[in-house]
ZAKEDREN-651050 format. One record per residue (C-alpha): x, y, z; residue in one letter; residue number from 1. Coordinates in nm, 3 decimals, padded with zeros to 5 digits. Layout:
residues N
+---------+---------+---------+------+-----+
!      xx !      yy !      zz ! type ! seq !
+---------+---------+---------+------+-----+
!       X !       Y !       Z !    A ! NUM !
...
+---------+---------+---------+------+-----+
//
This chain:
residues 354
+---------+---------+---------+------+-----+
!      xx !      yy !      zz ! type ! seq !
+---------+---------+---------+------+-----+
!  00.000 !  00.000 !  00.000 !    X !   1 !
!  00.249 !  00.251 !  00.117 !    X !   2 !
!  00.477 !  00.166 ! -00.260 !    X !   3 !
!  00.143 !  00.265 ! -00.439 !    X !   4 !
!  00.094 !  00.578 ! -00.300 !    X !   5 !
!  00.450 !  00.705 ! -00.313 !    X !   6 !
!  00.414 !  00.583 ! -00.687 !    X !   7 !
!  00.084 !  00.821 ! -00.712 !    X !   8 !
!  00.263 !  01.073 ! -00.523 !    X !   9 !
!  00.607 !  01.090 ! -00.748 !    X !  10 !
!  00.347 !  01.075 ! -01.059 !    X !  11 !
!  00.169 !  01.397 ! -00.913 !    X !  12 !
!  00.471 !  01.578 ! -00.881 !    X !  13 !
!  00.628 !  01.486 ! -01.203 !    X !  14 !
!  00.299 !  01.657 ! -01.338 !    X !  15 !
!  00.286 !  01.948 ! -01.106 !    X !  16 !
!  00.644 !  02.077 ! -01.058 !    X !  17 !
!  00.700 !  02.362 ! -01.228 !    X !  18 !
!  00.856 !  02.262 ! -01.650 !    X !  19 !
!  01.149 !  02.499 ! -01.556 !    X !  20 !
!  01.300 !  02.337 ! -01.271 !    X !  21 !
!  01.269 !  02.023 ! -01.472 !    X !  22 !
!  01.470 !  02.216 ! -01.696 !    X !  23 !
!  01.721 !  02.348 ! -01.461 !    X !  24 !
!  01.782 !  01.990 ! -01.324 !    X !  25 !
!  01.845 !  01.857 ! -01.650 !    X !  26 !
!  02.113 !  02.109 ! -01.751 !    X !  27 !
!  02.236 !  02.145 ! -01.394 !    X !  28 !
!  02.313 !  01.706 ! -01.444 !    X !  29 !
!  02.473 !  01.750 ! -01.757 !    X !  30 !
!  02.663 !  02.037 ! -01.699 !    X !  31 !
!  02.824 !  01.849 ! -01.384 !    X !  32 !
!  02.904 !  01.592 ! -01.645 !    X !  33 !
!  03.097 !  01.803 ! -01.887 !    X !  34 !
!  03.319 !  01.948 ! -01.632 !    X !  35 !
!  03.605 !  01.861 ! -01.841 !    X !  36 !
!  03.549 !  01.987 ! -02.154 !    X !  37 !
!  03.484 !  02.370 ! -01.996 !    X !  38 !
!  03.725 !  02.563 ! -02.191 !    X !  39 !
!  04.029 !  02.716 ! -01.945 !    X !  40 !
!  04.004 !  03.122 ! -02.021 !    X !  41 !
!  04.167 !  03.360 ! -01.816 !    X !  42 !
!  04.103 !  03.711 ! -01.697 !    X !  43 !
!  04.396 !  03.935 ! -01.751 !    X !  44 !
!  04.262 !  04.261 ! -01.568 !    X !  45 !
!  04.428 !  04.605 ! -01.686 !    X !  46 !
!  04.186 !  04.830 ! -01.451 !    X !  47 !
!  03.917 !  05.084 ! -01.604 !    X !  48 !
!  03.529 !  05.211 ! -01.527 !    X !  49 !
!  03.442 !  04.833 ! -01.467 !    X !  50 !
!  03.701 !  04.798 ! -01.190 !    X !  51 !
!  03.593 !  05.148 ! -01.036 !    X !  52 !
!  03.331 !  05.218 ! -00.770 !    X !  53 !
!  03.170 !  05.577 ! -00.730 !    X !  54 !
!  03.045 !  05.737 ! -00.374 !    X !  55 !
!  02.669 !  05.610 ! -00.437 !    X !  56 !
!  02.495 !  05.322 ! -00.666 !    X !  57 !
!  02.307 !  05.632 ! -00.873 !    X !  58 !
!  02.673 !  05.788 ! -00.935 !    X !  59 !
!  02.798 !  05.726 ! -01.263 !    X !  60 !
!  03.067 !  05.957 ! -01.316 !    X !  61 !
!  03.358 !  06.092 ! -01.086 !    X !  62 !
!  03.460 !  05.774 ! -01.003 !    X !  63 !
!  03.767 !  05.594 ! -00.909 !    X !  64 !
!  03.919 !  05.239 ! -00.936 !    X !  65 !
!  03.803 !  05.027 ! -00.665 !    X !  66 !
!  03.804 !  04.667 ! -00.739 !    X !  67 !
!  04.048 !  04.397 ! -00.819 !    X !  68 !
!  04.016 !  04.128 ! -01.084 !    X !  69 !
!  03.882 !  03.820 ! -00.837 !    X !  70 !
!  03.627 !  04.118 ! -00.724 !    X !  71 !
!  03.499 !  04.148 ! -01.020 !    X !  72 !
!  03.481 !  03.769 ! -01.135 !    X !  73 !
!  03.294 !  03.745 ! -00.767 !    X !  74 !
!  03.047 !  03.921 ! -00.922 !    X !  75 !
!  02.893 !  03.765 ! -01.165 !    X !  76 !
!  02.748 !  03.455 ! -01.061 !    X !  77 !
!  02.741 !  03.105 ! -01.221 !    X !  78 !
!  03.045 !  03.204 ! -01.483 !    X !  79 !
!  03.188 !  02.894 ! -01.323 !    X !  80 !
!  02.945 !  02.685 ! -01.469 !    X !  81 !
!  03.068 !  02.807 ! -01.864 !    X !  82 !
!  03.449 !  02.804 ! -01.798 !    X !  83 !
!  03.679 !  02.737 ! -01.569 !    X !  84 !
!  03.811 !  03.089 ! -01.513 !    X !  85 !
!  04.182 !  03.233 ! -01.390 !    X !  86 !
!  04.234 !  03.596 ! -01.286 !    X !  87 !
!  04.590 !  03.768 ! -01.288 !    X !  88 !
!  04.566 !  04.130 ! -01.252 !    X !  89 !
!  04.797 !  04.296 ! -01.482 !    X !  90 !
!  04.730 !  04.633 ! -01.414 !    X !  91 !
!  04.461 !  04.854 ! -01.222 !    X !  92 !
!  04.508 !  05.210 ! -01.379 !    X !  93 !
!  04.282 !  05.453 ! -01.571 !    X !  94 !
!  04.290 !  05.370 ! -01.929 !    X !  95 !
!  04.455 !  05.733 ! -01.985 !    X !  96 !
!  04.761 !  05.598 ! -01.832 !    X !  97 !
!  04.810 !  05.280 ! -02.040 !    X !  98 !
!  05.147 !  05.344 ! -02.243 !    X !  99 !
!  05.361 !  05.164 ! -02.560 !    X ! 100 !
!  05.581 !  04.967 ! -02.281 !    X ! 101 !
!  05.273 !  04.833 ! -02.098 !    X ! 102 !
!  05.114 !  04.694 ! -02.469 !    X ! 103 !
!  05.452 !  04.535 ! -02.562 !    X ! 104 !
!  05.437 !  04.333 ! -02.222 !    X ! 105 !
!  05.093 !  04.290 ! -02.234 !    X ! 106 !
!  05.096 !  04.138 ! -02.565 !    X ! 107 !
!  05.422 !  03.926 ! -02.473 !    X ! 108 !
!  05.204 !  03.799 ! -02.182 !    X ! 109 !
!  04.930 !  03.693 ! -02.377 !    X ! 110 !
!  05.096 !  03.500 ! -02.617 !    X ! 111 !
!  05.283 !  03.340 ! -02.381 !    X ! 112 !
!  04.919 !  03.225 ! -02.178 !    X ! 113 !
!  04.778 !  03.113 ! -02.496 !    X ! 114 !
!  05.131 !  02.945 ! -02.644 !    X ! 115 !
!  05.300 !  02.874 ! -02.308 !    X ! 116 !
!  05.213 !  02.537 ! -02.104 !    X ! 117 !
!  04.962 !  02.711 ! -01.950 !    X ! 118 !
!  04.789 !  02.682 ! -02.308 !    X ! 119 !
!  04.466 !  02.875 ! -02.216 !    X ! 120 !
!  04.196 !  02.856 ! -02.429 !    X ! 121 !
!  04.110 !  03.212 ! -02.486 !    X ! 122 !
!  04.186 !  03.555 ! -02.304 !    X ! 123 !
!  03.994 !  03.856 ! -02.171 !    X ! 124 !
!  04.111 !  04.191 ! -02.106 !    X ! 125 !
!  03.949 !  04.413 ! -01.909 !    X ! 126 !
!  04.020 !  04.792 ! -01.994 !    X ! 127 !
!  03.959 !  05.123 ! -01.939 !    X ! 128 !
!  03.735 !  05.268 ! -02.232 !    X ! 129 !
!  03.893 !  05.547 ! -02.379 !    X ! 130 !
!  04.163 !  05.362 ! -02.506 !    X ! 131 !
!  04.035 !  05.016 ! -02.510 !    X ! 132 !
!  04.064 !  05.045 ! -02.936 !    X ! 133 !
!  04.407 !  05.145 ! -02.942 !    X ! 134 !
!  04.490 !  04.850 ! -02.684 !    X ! 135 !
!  04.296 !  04.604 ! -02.853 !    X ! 136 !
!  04.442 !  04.712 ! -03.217 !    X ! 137 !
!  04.784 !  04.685 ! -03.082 !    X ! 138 !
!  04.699 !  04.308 ! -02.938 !    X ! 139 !
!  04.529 !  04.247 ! -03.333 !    X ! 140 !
!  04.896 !  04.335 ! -03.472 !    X ! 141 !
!  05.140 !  04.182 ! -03.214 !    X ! 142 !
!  04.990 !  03.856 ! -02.986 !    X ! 143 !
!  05.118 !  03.567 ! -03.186 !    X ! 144 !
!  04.777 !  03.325 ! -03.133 !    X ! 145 !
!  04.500 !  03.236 ! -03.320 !    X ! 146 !
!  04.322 !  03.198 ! -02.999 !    X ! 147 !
!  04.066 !  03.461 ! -02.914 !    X ! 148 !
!  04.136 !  03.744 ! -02.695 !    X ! 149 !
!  03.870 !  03.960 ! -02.596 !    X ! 150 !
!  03.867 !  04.329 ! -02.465 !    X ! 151 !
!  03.600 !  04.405 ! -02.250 !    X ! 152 !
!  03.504 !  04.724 ! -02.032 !    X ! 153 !
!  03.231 !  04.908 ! -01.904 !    X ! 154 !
!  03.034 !  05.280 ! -01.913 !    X ! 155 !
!  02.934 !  05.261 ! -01.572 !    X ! 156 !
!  03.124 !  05.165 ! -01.266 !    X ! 157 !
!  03.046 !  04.849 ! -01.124 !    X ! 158 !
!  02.882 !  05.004 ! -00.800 !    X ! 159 !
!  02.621 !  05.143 ! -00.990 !    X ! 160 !
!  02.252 !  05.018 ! -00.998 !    X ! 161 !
!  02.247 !  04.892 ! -01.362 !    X ! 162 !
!  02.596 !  04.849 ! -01.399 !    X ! 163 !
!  02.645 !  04.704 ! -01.771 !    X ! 164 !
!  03.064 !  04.529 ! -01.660 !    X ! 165 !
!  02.945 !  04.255 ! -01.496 !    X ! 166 !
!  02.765 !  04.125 ! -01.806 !    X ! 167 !
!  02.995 !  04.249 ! -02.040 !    X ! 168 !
!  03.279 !  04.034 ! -01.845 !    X ! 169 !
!  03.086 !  03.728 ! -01.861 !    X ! 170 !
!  02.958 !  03.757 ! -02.225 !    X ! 171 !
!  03.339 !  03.807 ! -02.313 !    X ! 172 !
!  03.412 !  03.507 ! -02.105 !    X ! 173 !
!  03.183 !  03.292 ! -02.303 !    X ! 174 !
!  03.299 !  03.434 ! -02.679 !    X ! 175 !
!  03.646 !  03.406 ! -02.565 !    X ! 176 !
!  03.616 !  03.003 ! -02.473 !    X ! 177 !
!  03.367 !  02.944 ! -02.786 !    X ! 178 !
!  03.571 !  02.769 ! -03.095 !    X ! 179 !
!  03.388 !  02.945 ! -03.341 !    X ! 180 !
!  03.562 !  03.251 ! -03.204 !    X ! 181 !
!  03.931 !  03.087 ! -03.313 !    X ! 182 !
!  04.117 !  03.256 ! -03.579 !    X ! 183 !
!  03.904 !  03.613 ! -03.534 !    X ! 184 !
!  04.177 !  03.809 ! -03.427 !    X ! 185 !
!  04.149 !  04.008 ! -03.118 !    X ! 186 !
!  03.770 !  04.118 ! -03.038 !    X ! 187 !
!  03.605 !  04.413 ! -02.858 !    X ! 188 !
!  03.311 !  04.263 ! -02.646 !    X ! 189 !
!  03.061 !  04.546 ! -02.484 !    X ! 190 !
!  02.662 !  04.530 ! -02.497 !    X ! 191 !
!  02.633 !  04.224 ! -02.717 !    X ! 192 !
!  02.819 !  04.358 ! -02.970 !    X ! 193 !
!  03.147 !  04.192 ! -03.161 !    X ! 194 !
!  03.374 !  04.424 ! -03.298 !    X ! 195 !
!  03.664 !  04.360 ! -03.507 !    X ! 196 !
!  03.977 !  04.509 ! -03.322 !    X ! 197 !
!  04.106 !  04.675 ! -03.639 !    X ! 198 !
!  03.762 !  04.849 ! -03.707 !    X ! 199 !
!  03.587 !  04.961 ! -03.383 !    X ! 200 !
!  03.622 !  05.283 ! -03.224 !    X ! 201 !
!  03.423 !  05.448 ! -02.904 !    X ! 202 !
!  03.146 !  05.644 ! -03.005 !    X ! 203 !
!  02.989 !  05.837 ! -02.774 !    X ! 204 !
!  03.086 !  05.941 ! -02.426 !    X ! 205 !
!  02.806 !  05.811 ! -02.200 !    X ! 206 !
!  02.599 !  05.600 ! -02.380 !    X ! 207 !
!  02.609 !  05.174 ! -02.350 !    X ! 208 !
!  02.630 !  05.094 ! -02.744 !    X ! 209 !
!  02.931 !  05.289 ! -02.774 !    X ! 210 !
!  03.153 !  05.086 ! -02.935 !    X ! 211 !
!  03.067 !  05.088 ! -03.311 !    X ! 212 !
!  03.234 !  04.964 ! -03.642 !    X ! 213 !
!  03.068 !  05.213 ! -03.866 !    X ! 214 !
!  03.036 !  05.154 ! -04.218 !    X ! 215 !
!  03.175 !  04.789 ! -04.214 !    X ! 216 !
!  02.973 !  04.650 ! -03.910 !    X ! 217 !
!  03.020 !  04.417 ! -03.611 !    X ! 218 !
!  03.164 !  04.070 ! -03.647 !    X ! 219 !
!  02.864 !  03.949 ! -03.448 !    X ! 220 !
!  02.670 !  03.933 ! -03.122 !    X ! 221 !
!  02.662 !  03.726 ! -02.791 !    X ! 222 !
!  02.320 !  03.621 ! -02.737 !    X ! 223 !
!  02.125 !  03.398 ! -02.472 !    X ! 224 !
!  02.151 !  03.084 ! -02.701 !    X ! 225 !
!  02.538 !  03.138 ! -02.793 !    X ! 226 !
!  02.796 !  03.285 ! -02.987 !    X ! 227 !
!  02.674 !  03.373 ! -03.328 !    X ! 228 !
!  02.920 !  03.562 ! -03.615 !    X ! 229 !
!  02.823 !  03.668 ! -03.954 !    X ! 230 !
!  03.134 !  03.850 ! -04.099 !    X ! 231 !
!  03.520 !  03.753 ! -04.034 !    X ! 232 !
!  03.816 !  04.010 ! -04.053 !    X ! 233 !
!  04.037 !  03.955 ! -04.378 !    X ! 234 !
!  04.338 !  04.146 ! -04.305 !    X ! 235 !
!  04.645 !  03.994 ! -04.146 !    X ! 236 !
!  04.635 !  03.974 ! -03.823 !    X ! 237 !
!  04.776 !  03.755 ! -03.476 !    X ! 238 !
!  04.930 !  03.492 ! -03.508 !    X ! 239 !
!  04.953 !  03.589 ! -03.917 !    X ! 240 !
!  05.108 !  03.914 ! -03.828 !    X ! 241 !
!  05.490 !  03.999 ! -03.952 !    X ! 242 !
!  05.535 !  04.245 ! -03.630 !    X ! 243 !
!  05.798 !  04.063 ! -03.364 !    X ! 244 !
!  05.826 !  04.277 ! -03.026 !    X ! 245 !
!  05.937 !  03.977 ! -02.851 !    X ! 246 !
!  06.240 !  04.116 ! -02.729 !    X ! 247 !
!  06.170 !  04.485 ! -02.781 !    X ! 248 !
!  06.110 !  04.784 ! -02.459 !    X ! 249 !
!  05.972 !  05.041 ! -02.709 !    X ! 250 !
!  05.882 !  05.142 ! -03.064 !    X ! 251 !
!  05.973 !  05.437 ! -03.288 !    X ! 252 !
!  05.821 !  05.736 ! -03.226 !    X ! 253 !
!  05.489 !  05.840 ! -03.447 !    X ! 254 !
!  05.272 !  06.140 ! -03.421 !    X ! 255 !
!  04.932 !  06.269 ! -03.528 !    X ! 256 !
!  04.894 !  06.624 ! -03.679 !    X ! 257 !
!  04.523 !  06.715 ! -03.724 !    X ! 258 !
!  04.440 !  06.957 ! -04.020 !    X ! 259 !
!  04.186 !  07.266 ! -04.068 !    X ! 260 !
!  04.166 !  07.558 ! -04.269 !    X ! 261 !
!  04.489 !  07.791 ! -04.145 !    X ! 262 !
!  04.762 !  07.513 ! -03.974 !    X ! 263 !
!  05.088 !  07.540 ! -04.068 !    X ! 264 !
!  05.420 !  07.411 ! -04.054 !    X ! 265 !
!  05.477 !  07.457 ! -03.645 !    X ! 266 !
!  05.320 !  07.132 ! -03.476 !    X ! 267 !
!  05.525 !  06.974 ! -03.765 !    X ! 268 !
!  05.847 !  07.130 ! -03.629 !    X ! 269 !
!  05.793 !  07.052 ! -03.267 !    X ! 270 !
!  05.756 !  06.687 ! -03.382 !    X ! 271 !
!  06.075 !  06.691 ! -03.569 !    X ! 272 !
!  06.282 !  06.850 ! -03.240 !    X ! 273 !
!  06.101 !  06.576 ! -03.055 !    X ! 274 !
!  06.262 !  06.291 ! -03.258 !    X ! 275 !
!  05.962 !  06.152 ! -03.465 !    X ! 276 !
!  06.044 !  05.893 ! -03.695 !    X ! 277 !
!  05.695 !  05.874 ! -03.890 !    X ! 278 !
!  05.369 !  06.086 ! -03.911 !    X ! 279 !
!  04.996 !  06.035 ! -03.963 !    X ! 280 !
!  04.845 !  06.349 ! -04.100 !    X ! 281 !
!  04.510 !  06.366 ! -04.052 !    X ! 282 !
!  04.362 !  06.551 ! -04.347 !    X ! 283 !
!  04.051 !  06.690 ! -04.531 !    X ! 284 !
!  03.819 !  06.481 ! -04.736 !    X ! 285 !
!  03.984 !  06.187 ! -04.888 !    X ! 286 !
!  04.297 !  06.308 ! -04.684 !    X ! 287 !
!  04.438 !  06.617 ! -04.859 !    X ! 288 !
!  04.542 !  06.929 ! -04.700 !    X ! 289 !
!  04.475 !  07.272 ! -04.720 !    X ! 290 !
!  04.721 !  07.505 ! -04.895 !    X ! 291 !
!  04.860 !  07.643 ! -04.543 !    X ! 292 !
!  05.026 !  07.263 ! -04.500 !    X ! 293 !
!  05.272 !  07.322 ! -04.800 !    X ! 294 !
!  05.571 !  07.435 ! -04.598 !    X ! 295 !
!  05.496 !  07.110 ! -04.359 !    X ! 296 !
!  05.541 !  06.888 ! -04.631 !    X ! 297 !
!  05.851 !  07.038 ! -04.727 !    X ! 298 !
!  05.946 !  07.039 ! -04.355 !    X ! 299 !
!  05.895 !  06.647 ! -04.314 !    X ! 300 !
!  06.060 !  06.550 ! -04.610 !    X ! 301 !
!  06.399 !  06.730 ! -04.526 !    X ! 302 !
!  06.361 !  06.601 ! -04.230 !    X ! 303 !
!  06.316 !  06.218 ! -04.348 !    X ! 304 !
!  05.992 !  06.177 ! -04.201 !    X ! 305 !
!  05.792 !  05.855 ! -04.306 !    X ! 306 !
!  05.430 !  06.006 ! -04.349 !    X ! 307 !
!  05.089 !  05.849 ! -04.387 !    X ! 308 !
!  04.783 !  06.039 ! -04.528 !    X ! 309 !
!  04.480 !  06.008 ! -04.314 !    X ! 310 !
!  04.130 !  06.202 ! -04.314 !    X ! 311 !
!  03.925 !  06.331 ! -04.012 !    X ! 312 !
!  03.588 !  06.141 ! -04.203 !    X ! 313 !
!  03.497 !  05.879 ! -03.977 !    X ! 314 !
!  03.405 !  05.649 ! -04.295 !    X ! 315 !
!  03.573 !  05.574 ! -04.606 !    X ! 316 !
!  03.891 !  05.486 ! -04.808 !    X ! 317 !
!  04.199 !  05.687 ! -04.834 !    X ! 318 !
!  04.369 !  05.550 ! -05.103 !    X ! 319 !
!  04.767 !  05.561 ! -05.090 !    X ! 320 !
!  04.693 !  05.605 ! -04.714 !    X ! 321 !
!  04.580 !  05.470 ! -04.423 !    X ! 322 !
!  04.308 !  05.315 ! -04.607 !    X ! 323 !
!  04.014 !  05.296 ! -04.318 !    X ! 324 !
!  04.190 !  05.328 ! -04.019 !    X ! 325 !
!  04.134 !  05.613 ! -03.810 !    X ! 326 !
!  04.464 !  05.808 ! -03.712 !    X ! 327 !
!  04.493 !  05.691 ! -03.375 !    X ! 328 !
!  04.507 !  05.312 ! -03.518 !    X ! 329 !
!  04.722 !  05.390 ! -03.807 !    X ! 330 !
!  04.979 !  05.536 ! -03.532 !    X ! 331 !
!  04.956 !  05.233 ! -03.419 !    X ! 332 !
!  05.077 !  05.041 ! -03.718 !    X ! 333 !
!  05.322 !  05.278 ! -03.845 !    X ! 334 !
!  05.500 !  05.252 ! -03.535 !    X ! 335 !
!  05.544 !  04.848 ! -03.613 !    X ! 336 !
!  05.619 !  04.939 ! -03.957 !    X ! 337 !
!  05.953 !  05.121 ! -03.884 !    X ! 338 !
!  06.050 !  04.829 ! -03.668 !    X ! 339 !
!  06.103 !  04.673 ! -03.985 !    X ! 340 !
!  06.149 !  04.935 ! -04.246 !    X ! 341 !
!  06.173 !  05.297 ! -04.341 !    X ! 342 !
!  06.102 !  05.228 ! -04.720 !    X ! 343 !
!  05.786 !  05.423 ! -04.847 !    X ! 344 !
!  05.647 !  05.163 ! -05.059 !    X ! 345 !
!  05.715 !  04.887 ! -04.809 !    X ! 346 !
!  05.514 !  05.096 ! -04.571 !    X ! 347 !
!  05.221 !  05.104 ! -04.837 !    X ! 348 !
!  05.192 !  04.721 ! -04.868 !    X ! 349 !
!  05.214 !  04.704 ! -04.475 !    X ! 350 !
!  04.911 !  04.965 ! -04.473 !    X ! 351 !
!  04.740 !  04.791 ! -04.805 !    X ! 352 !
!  04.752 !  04.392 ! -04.619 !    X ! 353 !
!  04.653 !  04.496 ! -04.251 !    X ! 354 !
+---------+---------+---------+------+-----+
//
């Protein structure tokens, strides 16, 4: 009698209990069985908004870096359950202070986590914002891996109500141990969003969706049912790249001169009495320059300056120049350039393939 009724009972319950924790039971089992096969990412933590913490949860600005890599892991909960996840905390500055020395160690370090025995199956950075393109570019042209690595960040500090870091760092998590994500260069993971490295660039001060790719689009998005990509960068890139800084402290020095109607010749000379080996000049439309810039040109090439021609349009081609990088990024990649050549039309195939 008493086996019948706890057969009627379990049937009842089978029937009643809620389809969801069903659900959860079911994944919960065979999650627990595919311990093993959780891909091994780790958390290299450079500082930033998403490791700061303002005076008050409704404060979103004035605020100053307040929490360590492991704090910020601690807060997201069940990440263990999609990786198994290692923090070392590389940095914890204010993305304004990131510098050329810190990317060539950072990048050293990274291929060394993703080459090394540790042989990690991805890498995310987390990073200041304002920078977080120029970082992440850098990492696209120097980490020798076709592993992902992932930049991640946040608008708000993590104290705030709403705080958008918490998610970011454990979508970025999940793209960076997802195989689909292999041979993608290095990615820039904030709201959903997948950005190319070599493309995106920060937006807008305040606002969430920041990071954008403009004409040629995001590489993808991070949604509730997985990783999902519908474009893949072409240019070289990682572990394809030709740029060694292996054994290297610094890189040559580059500078940006902006253009308008009326500059001359005299930002030009200060960066030729401060040693610059190569400019980007960021000029009008498809990156000319007005008349005023004559006597700069003249200046550069006495001087043996290595120049690239840019344009201040946020879209488009400049042909014989940068192409579509914005100056900032072709700094970037002039400055690996001269580590291997002064040549002009050397430069202009480096510029052309990445």
């Amino acid at each position: 009698m008493v086996s019948n009724r706890m057969f009627i009972l379990a049937c009842l319950l089978t029937v009643l209990l809620p389809r969801q924790s069903i659900d959860a039971q079911v994944r919960g089992g065979a999650a627990r069985g595919e311990d093993a096969e959780k891909p091994r990412v780790l958390v290299l933590a450079t500082g930033g908004t998403i490791a700061s913490r303002a005076g008050s949860s409704t404060q979103v600005s004035g605020y100053s870096i307040g929490f360590t890599g492991d704090q910020l892991l601690a807060m997201i909960p069940g990440v263990e359950d999609i990786a198994d996840v290692t923090v070392e905390q590389f940095s914890n500055i204010p993305s304004g202070s990131m510098s050329v020395e810190r990317w060539i160690a950072m990048s050293n370090r990274i291929t060394e986590l993703l080459e090394g025995p540790d042989d990690y199956d991805g890498v995310v950075v987390t990073h200041g914002t304002d920078t977080l393109d120029e970082t992440a570019f850098f990492l696209h042209l120097t980490v020798k891996s076709d592993k992902p690595v992932v930049c991640t960040g946040a608008m708000r500090p993590s104290s705030s109500v709403s705080a958008d870091g918490p998610m970011n760092l454990f979508n970025s998590i999940r793209l960076a141990g997802d195989p689909s994500a292999r041979g993608m260069g290095v990615m820039v993971m904030l709201n959903d969003e997948i950005n190319s490295a070599r493309e995106v660039y920060k937006s807008d001060t305040h606002r969430v969706e920041t990071f954008q790719s403009g004409a040629l689009g995001f590489l993808g998005w991070v949604d509730s049912d997985g990783v999902v990509f519908y474009r893949k960068p072409l240019r070289r890139h990682t572990a394809d790249s030709e740029f060694d800084i292996s054994d290297r402290e610094d890189l040559p020095r580059v500078d940006i001169v902006y253009t308008y109607i009326g500059v001359d010749e005299y930002a030009v000379k200060g960066f030729v009495e401060a040693g610059a080996k190569g400019l980007i000049i960021e000029g009008i439309g498809a990156g000319g320059a007005p008349s005023s810039f004559r006597s700069a040109y003249r200046l550069m090439s006495e001087a043996g300056i290595v120049t690239v021609r840019g344009s201040r349009t946020p879209d488009g081609r400049v042909t014989g120049g940068v192409d579509t990088l914005p100056a900032h990024k072709a700094r970037i990649l002039l400055m690996l350039a001269l580590t291997i050549t002064d040549d002009r039309s050397e430069i202009q195939r480096i510029f052309g393939e990445y």
